[in-house]
C-alpha positions in Angstrom: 7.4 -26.7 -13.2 6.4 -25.6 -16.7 6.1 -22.6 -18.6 2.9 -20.9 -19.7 3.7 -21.5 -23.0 4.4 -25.6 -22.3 1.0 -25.5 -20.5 -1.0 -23.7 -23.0 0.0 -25.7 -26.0 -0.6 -28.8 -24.3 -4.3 -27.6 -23.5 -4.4 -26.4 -27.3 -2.9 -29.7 -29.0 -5.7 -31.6 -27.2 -8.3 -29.8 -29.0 -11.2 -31.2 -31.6 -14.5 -30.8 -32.7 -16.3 -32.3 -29.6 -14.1 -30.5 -26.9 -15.0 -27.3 -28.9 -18.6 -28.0 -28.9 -18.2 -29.5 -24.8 -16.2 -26.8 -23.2 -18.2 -24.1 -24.7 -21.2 -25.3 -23.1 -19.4 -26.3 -19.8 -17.9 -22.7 -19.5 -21.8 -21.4 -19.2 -21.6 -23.4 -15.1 -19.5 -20.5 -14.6 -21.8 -17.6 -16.4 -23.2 -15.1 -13.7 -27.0 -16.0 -15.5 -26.0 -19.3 -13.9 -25.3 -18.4 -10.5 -28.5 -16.3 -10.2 -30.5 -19.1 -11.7 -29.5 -21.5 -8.8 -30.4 -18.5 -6.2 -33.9 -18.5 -8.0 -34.2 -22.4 -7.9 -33.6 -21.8 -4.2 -35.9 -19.7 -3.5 -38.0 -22.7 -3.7 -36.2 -24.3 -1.4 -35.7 -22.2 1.6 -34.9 -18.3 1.8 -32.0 -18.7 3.9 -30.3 -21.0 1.1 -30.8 -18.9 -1.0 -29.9 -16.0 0.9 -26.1 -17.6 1.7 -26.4 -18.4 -2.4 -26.4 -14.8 -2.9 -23.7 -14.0 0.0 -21.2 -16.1 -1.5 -21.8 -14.9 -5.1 -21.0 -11.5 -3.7 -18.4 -12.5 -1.9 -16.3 -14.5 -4.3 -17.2 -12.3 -7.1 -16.0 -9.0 -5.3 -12.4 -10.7 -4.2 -12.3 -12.3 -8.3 -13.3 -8.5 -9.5 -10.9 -6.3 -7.2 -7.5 -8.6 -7.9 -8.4 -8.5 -12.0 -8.8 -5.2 -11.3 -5.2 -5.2 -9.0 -3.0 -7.1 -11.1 -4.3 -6.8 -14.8 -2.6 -9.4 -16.6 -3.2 -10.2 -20.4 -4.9 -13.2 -21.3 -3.2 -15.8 -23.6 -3.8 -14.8 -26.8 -2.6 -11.2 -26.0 0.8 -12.6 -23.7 1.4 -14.9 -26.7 1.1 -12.0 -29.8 4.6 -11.8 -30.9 4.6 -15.4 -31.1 4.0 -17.1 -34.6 1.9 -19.9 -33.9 -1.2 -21.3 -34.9 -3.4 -21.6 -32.0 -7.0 -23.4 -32.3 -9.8 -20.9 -31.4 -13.1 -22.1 -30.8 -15.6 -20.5 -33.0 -18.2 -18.1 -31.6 -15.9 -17.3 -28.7 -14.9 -13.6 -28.2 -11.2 -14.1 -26.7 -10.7 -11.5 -24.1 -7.0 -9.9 -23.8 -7.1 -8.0 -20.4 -7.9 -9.0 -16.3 -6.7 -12.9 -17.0 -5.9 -13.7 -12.8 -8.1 -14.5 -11.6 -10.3 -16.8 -13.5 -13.9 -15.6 -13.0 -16.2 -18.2 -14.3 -13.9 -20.9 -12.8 -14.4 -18.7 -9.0 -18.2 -18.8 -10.1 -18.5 -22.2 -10.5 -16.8 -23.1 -7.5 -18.8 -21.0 -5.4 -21.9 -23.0 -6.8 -20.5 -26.1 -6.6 -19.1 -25.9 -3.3 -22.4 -24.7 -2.0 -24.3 -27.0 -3.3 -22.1 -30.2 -2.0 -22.7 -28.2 1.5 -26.5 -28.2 0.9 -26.9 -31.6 -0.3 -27.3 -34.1 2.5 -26.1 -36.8 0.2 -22.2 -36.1 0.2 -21.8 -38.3 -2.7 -23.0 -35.4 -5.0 -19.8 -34.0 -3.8 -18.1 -35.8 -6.1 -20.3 -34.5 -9.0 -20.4 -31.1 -8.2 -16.5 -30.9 -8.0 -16.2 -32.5 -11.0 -18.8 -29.7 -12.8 -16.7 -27.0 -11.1 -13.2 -28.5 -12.7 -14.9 -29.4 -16.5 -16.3 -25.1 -16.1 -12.3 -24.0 -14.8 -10.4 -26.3 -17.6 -13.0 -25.0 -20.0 -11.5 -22.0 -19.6 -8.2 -22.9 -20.8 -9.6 -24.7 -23.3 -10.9 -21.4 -24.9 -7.8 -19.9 -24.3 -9.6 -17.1 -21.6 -7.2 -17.7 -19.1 -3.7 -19.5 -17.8 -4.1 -22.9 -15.2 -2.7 -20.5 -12.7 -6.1 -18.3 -13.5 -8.0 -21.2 -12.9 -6.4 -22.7 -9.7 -6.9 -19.2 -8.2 -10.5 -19.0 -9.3 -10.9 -22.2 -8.0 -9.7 -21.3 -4.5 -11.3 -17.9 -4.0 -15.1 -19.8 -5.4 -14.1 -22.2 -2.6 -12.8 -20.5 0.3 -15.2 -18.2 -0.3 -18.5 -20.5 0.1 -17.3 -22.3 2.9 -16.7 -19.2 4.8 -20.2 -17.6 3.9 -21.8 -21.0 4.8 -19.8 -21.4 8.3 -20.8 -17.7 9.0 -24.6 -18.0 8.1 -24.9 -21.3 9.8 -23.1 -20.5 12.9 -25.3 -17.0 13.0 -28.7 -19.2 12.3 -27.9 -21.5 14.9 -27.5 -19.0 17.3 -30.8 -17.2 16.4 -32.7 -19.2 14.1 -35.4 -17.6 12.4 -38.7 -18.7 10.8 -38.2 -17.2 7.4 -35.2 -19.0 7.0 -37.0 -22.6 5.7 -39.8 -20.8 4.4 -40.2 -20.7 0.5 -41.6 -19.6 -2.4 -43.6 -22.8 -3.0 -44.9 -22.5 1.0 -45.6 -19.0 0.8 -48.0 -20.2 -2.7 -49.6 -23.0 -0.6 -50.7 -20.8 2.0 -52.2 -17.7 0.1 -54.2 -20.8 -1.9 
């Protein structure tokens, strides 16, 4: 119901010195370091985790990759140039200007986070985890990288994206489980010992 322009400067007016400093570190739960640093973790846990960890990165990032690739759009500060206003950059972030739809470190960090609620036995880390995900997509506005549309997509492709990796890997383990799929790093250490 509002404009790109309405949403952007609402995002932009709620800026300060501690939302600069937060959101830049909050955008790095959506850094690709990131994502491979949780499929190293899990290689401590159990190879098949990590295995789906690694599906899902693949997955969401290929869909995220091909329809920035597809559609192209400019970012904010580029679809906003002929405007004269004084938007509030955060300093030490390069502002892209091309592939703004969808958002990929929002699609990252949904892919984690959505993996990791489905790993955790405890469901109230759910809660956590989706809240992680939504501070790494809004942070992304907050730089002014990308549009909430960006974001929602991201959001959706990270998600849709995990869910489907982890119903296929399960479902296919279920059906033929196989021994390397709890074994770890930490096990495989213990046993040359």
């Amino acid at each position: 119901m509002t404009t790109k322009f309405e949403q952007m400067t609402f995002v932009n007016q709620h800026s300060n010195w501690w939302g600069d400093w937060f959101f830049y570190d909050a955008t790095q739960l959506g850094e690709g370091w990131f994502f491979v640093a949780m499929i190293i973790i899990f290689l401590f846990v159990g190879y098949g985790k990590s295995l789906i960890l690694t599906a899902s990165l693949a997955l969401s990032s290929l869909i995220s990759s091909s329809l920035k690739w597809y559609f192209d759009t400019l970012r904010p500060m580029a679809f906003f140039k002929d405007l004269k206003v004084n938007w509030h950059y955060v300093d030490g972030v390069v502002v892209n200007i091309h592939q703004s739809f969808p958002s990929g470190h929002t699609t990252t960090a949904f892919a984690i986070f959505t993996m990791l609620t489905l790993f955790f036995k405890n469901k109230n880390w759910g809660f956590i985890f989706i809240t992680l995900a939504w501070l790494a997509g809004y942070s992304r506005c907050y730089l002014f990288q990308h549009f909430p549309v960006d974001v929602l997509a991201g959001s959706v492709i990270g998600t849709f994206s995990s869910l489907g990796v982890y119903s296929w890997f399960t479902n296919m383990y279920l059906k033929n489980p196989k021994d390397w799929y709890e074994r770890n790093l930490r096990r495989a250490k213990n046993t040359n010992s």
